[in-house]
DRENPA-3360 file (N, C-alpha, C; in nm, 2 decimals, always signed):
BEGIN
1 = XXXXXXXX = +9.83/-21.66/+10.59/+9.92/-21.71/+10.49/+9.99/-21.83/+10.56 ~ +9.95/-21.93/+10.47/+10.07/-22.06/+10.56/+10.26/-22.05/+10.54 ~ +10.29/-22.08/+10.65/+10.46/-22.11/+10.63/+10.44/-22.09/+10.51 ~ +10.60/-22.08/+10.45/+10.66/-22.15/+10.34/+10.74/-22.29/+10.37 ~ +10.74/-22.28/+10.47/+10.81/-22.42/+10.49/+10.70/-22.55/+10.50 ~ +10.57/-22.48/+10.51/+10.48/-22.57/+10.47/+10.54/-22.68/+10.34 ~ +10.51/-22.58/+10.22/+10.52/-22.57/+10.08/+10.64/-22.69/+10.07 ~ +10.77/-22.68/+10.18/+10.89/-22.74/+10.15/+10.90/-22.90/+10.19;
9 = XXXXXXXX = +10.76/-22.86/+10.30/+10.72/-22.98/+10.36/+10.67/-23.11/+10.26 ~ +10.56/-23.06/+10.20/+10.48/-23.15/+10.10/+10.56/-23.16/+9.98 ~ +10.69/-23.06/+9.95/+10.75/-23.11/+9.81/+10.85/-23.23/+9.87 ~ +10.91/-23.26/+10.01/+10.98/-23.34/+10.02/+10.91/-23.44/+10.03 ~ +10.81/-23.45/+10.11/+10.72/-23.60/+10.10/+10.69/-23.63/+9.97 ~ +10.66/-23.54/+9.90/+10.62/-23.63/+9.76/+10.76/-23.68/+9.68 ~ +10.88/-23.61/+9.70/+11.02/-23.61/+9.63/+11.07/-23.70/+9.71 ~ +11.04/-23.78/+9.82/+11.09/-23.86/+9.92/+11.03/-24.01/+9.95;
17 = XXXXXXXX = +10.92/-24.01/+9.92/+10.82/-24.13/+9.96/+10.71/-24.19/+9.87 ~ +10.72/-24.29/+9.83/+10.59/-24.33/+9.73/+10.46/-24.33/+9.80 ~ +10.37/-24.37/+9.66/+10.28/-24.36/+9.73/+10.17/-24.46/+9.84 ~ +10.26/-24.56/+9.85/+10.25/-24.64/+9.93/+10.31/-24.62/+10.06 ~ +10.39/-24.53/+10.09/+10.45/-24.51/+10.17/+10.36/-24.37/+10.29 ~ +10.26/-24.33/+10.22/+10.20/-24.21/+10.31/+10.04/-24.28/+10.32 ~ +10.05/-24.28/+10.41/+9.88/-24.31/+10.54/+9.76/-24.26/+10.45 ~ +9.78/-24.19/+10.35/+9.62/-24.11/+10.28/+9.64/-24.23/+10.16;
25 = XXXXXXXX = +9.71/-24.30/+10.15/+9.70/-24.37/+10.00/+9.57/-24.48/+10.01 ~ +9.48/-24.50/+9.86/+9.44/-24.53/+9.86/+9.42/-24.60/+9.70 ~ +9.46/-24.75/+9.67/+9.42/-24.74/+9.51/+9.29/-24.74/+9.43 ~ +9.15/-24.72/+9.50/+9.06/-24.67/+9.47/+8.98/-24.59/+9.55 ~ +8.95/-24.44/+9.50/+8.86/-24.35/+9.62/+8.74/-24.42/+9.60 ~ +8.67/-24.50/+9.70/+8.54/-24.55/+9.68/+8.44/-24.45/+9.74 ~ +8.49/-24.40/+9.84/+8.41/-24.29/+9.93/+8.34/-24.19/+9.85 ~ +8.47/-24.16/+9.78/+8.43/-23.98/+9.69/+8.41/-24.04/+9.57;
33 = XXXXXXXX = +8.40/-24.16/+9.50/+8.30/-24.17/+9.38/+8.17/-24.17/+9.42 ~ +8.17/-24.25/+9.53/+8.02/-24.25/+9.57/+7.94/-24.13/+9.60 ~ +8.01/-24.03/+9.62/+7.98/-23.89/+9.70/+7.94/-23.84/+9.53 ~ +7.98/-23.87/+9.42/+8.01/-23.81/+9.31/+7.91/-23.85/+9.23 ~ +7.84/-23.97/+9.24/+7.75/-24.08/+9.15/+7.62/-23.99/+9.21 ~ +7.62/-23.97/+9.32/+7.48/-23.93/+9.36/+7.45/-23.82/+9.31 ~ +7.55/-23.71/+9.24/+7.46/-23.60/+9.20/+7.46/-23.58/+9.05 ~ +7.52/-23.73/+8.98/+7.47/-23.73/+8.83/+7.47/-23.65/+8.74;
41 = XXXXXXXX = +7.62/-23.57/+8.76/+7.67/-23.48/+8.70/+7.69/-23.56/+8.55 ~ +7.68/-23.41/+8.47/+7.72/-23.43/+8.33/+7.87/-23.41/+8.33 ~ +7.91/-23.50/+8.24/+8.03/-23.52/+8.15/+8.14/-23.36/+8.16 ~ +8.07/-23.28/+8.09/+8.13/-23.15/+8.07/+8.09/-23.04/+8.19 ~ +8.07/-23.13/+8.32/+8.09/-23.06/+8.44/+8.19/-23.02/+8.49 ~ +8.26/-22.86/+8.52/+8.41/-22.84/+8.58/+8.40/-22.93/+8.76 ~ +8.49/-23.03/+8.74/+8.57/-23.06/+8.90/+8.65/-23.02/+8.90 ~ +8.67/-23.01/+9.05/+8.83/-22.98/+9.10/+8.86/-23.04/+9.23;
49 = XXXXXXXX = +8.96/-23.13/+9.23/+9.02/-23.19/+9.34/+9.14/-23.09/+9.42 ~ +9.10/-23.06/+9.54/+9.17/-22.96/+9.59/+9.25/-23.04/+9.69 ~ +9.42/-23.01/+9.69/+9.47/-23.10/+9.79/+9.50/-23.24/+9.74 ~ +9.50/-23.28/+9.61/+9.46/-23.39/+9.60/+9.60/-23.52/+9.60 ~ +9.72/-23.40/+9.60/+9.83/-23.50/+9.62/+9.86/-23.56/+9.47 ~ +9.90/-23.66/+9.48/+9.91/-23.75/+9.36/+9.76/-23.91/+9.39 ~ +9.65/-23.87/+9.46/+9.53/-23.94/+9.49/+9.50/-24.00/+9.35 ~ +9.43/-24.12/+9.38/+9.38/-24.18/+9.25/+9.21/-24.13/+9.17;
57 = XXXXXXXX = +9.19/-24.07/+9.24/+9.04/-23.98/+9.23/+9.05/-23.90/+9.08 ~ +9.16/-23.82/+9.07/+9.21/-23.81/+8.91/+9.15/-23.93/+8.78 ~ +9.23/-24.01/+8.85/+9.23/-24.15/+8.75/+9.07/-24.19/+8.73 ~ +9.00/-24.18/+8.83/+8.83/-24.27/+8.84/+8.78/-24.14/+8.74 ~ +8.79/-23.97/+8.75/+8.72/-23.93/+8.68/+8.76/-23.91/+8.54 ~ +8.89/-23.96/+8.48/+8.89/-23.96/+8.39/+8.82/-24.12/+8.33 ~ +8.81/-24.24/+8.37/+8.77/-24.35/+8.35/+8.63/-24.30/+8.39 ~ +8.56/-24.26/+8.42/+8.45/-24.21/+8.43/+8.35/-24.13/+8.27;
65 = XXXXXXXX = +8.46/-24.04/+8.22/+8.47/-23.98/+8.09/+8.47/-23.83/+8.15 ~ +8.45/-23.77/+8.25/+8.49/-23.64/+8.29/+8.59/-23.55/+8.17 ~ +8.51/-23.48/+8.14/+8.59/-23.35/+8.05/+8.68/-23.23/+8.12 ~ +8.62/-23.19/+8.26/+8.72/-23.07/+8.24/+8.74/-23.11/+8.41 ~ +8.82/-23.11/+8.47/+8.91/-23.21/+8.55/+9.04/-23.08/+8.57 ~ +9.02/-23.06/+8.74/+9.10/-22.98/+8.79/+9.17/-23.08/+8.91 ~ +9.30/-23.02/+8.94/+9.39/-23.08/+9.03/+9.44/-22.95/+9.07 ~ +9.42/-22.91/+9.19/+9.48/-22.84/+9.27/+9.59/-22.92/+9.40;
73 = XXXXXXXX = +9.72/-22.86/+9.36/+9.77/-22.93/+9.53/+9.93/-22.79/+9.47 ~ +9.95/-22.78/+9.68/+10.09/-22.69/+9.67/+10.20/-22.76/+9.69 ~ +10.20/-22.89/+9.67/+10.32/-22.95/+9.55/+10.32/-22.97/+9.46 ~ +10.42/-22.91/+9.36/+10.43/-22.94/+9.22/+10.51/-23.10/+9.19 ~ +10.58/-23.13/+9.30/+10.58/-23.25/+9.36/+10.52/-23.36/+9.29 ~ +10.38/-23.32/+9.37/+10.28/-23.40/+9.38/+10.21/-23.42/+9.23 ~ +10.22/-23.29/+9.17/+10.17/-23.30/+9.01/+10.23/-23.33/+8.94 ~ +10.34/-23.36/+8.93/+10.47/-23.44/+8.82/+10.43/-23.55/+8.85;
81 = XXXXXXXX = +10.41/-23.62/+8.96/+10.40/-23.76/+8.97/+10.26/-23.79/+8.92 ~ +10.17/-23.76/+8.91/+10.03/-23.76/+8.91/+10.06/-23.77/+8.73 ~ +10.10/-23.67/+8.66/+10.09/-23.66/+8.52/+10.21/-23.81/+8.45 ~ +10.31/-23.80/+8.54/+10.39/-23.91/+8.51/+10.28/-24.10/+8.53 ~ +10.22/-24.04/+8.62/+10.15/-24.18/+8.61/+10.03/-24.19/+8.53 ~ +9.95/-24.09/+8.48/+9.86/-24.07/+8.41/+9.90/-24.09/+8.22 ~ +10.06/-24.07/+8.23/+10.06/-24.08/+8.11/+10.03/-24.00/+8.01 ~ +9.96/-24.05/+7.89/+9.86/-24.01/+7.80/+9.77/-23.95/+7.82;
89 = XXXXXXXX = +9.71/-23.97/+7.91/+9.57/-23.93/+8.00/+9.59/-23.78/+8.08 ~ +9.73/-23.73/+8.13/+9.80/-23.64/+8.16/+9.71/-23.51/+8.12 ~ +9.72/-23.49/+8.02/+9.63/-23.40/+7.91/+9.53/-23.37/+7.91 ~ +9.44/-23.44/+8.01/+9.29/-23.43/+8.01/+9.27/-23.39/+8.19 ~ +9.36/-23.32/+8.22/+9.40/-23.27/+8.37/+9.40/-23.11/+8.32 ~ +9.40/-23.02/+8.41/+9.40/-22.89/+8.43/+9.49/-22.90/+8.57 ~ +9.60/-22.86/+8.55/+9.69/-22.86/+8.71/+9.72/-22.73/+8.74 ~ +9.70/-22.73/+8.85/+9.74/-22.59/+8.96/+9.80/-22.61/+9.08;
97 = XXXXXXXX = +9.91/-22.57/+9.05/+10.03/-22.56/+9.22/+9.98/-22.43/+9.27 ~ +9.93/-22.48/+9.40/+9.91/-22.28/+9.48/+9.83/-22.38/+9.63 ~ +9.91/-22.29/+9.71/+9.86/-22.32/+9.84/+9.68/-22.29/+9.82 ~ +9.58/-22.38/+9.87/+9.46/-22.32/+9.85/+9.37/-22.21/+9.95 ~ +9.46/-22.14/+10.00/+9.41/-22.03/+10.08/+9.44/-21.90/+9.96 ~ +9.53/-21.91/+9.86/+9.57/-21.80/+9.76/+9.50/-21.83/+9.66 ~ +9.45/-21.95/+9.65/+9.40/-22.00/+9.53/+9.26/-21.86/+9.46 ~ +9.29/-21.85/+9.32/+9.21/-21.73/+9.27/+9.17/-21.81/+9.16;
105 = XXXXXXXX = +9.02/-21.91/+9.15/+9.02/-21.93/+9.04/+8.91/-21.86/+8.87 ~ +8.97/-21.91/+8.77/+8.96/-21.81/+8.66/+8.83/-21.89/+8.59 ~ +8.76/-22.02/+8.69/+8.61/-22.04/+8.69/+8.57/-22.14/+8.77 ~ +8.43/-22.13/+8.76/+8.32/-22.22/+8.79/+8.33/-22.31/+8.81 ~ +8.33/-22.41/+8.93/+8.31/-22.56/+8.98/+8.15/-22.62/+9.04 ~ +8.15/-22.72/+8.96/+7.98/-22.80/+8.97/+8.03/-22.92/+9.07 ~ +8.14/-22.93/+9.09/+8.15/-22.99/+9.18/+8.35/-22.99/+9.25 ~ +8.31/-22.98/+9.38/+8.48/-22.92/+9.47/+8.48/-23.07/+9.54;
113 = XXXXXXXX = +8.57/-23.13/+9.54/+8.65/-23.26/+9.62/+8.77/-23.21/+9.72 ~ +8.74/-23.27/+9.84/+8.88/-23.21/+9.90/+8.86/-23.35/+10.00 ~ +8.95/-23.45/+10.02/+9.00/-23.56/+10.10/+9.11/-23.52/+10.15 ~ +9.12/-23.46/+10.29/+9.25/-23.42/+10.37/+9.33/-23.33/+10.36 ~ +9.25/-23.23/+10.30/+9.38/-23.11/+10.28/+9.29/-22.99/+10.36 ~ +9.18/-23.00/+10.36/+9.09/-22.85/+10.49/+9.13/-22.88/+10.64 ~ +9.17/-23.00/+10.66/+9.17/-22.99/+10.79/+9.37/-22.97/+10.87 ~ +9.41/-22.96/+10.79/+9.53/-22.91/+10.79/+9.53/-22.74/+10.80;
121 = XXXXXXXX = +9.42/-22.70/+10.75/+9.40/-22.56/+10.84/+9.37/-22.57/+10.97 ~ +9.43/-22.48/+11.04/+9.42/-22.48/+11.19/+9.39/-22.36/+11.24 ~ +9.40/-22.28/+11.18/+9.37/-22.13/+11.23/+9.22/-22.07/+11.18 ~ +9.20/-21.97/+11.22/+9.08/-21.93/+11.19/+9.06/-21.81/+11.00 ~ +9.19/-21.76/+11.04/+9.23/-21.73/+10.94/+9.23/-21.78/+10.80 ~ +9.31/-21.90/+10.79/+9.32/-22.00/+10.67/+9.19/-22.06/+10.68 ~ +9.08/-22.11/+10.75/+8.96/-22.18/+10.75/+8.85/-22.11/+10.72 ~ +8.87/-21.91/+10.69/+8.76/-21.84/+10.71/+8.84/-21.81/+10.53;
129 = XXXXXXXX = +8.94/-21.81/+10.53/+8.99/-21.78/+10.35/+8.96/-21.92/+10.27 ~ +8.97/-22.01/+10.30/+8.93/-22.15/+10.24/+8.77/-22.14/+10.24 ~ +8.69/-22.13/+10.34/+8.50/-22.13/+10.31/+8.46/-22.00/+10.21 ~ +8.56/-21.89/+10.23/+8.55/-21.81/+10.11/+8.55/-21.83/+9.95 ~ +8.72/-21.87/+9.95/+8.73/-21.89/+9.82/+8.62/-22.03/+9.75 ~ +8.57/-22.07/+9.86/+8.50/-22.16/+9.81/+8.37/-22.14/+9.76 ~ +8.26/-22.12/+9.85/+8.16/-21.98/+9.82/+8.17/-21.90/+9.70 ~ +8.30/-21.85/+9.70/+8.27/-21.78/+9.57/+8.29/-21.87/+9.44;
137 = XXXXXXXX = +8.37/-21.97/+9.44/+8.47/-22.08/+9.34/+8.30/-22.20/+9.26 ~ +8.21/-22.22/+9.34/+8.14/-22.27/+9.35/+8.01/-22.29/+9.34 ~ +7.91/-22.30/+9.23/+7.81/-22.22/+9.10/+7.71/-22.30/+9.20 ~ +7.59/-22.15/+9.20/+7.47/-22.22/+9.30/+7.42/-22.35/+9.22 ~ +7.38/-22.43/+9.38/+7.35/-22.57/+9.35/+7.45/-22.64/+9.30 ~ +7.58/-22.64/+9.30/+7.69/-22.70/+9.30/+7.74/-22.77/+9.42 ~ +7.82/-22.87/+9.39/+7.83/-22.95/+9.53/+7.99/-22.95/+9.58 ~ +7.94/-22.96/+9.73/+8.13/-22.95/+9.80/+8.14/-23.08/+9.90;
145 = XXXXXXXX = +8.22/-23.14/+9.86/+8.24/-23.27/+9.94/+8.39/-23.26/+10.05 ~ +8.40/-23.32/+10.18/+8.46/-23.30/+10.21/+8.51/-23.37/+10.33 ~ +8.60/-23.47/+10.34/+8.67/-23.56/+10.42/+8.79/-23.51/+10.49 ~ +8.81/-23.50/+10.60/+8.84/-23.47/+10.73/+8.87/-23.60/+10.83 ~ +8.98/-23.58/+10.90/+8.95/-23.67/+11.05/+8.86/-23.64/+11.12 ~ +8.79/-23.74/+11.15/+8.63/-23.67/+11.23/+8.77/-23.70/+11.41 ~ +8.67/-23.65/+11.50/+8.70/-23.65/+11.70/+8.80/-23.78/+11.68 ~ +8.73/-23.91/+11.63/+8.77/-24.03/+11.64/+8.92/-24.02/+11.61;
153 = XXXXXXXX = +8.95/-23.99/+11.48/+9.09/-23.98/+11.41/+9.21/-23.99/+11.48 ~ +9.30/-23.96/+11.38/+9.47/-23.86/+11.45/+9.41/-23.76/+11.48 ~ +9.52/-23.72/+11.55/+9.53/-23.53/+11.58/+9.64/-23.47/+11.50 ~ +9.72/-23.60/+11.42/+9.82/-23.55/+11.33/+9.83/-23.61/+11.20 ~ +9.88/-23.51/+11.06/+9.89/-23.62/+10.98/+10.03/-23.57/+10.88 ~ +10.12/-23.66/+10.84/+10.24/-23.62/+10.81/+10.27/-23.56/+10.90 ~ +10.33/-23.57/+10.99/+10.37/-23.48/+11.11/+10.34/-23.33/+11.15 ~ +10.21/-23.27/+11.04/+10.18/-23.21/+11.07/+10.05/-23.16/+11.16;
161 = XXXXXXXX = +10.04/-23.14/+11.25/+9.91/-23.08/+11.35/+9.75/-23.06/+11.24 ~ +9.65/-23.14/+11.30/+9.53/-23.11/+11.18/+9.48/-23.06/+11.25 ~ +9.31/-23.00/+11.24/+9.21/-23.00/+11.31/+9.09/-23.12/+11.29 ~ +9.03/-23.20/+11.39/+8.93/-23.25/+11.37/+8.81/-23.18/+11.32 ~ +8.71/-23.29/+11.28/+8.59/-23.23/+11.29/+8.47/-23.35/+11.31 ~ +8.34/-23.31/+11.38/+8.21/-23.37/+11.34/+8.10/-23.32/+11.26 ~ +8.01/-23.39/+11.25/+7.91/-23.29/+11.14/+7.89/-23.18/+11.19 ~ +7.85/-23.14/+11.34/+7.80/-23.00/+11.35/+7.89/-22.91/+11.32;
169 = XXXXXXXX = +8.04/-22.89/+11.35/+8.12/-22.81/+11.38/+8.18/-22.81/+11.15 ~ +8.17/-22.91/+11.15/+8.21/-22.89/+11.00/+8.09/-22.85/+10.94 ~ +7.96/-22.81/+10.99/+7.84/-22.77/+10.91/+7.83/-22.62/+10.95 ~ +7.86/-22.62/+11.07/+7.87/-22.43/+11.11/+7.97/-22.37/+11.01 ~ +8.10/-22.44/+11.01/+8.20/-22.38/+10.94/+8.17/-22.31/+10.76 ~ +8.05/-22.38/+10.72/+7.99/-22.37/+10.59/+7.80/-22.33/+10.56 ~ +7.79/-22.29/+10.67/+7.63/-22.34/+10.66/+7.56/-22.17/+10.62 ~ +7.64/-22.08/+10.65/+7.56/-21.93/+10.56/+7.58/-21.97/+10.40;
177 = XXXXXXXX = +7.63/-22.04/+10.34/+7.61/-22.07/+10.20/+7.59/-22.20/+10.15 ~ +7.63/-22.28/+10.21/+7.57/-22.45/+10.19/+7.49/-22.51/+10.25 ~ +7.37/-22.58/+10.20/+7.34/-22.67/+10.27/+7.40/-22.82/+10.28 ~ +7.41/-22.88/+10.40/+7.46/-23.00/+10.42/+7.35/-23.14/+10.37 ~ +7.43/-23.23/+10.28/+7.35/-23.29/+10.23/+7.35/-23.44/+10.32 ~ +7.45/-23.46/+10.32/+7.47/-23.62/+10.37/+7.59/-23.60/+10.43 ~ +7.64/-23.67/+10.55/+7.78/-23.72/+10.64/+7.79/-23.84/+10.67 ~ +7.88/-23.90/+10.65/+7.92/-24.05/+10.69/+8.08/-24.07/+10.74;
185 = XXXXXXXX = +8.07/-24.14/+10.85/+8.18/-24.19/+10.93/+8.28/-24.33/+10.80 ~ +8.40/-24.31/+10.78/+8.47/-24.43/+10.72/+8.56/-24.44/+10.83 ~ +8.62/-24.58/+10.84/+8.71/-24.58/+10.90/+8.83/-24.65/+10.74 ~ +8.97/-24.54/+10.74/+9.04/-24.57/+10.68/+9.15/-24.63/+10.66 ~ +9.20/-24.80/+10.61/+9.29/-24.85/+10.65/+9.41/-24.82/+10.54 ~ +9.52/-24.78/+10.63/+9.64/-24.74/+10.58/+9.74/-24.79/+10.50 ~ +9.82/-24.81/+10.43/+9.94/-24.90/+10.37/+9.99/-24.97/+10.50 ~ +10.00/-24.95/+10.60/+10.09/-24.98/+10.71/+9.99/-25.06/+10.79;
193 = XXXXXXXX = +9.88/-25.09/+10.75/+9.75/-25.17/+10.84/+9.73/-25.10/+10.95 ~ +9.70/-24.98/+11.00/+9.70/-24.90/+11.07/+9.53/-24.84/+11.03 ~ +9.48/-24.78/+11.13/+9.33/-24.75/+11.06/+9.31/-24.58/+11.10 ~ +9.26/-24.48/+11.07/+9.22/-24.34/+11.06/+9.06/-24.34/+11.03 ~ +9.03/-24.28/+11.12/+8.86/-24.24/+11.10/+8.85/-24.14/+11.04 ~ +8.76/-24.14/+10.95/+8.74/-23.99/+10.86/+8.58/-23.95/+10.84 ~ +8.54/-23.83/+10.86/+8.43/-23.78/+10.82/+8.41/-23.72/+10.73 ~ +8.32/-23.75/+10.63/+8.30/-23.70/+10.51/+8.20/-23.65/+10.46;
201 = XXXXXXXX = +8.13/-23.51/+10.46/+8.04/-23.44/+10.43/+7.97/-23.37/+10.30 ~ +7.88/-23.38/+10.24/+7.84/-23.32/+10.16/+7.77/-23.22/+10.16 ~ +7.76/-23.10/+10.05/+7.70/-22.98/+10.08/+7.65/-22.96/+9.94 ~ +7.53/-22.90/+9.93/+7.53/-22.81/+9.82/+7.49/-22.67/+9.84 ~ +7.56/-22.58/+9.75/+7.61/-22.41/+9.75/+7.41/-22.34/+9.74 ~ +7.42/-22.32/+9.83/+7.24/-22.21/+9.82/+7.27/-22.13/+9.75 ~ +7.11/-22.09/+9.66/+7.11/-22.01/+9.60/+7.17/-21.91/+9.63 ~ +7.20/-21.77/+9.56/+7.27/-21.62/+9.58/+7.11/-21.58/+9.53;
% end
């Protein structure tokens, strides 16, 4: 189970700082469209951005035409501001506040997005309940993408302790149910011109 003071942590950054103001901001995810284009998903495919903050990756799948469009993050924080900037568009969101180690979902994802919120697990615990819920969250031949600080990176992000990763050690962590499709090294430049290395892996769910 993470803190609760986790939980208190990420509602004050988002109640405290724009989004120019935190190192993950980005005004277009180019990485994870591209991760997204490749598997030529239909329209009325369920995603779900897990962790996703108030990220702009929302925004591309709705301009994209995406029908059923999940946001998972454990600020509610983070989801007021996301729906406040979305507007009109608000509506065509599915939102879920829940730490994603509790997360229980009530269906099927053809495709799971997560940019910086797995490697904020640190323990074996949270990282063996996260490749679960996913496994199961996750329809064979469905795809899980997943961006991390690769070795290169921080060792911290929001002042909180992360864990790195490389392909092997993030491919062990998933590899009795996924196969690994593709990994690529980004380096990420920050609001503050500061740069973060990120690794970013693709998987798809093996048959059952």
């Amino acid at each position: 189970m993470v803190r609760s003071d986790t939980k208190e942590h990420w509602e004050k950054v988002f109640t405290t700082k724009t989004e120019e103001q935190v190192s993950w901001f980005q005004p277009y995810p180019e990485t994870s469209v591209g991760f997204l284009k490749l598997f030529n998903l239909p329209f009325n495919a369920n995603i779900i951005d897990v962790g996703g903050g108030d990220s702009h990756f929302i925004d591309a799948l709705i301009e994209m035409g995406y029908q059923n469009i999940y946001l998972l993050d454990i600020s509610a924080n983070a989801i007021e501001r996301v729906k406040q900037r979305l507007g009109k568009n608000a509506e065509k969101v599915n939102y879920i506040v829940s730490n994603i180690t509790d997360f229980k979902p009530n269906v099927k994802f053809d495709f799971w997005h997560d940019r910086a919120a797995f490697h904020f697990l640190t323990n074996e615990e949270q990282v063996n309940k996260y490749v679960a819920i996913a496994e199961d969250a996750i329809v064979p031949t469905g795809h899980l993408i997943l961006g991390t600080f690769s070795e290169s990176g921080p060792t911290k992000c929001s002042g909180l302790e992360i864990k790195q990763y490389n392909q092997a050690s993030m491919s062990k962590r998933f590899e009795n149910s996924f196969e690994r499709i593709k990994c690529i090294e980004e380096i990420h430049t920050t609001p503050f011109n500061t740069t973060q290395n990120f690794l970013f892996c693709s998987f798809k769910r093996k048959m059952l």
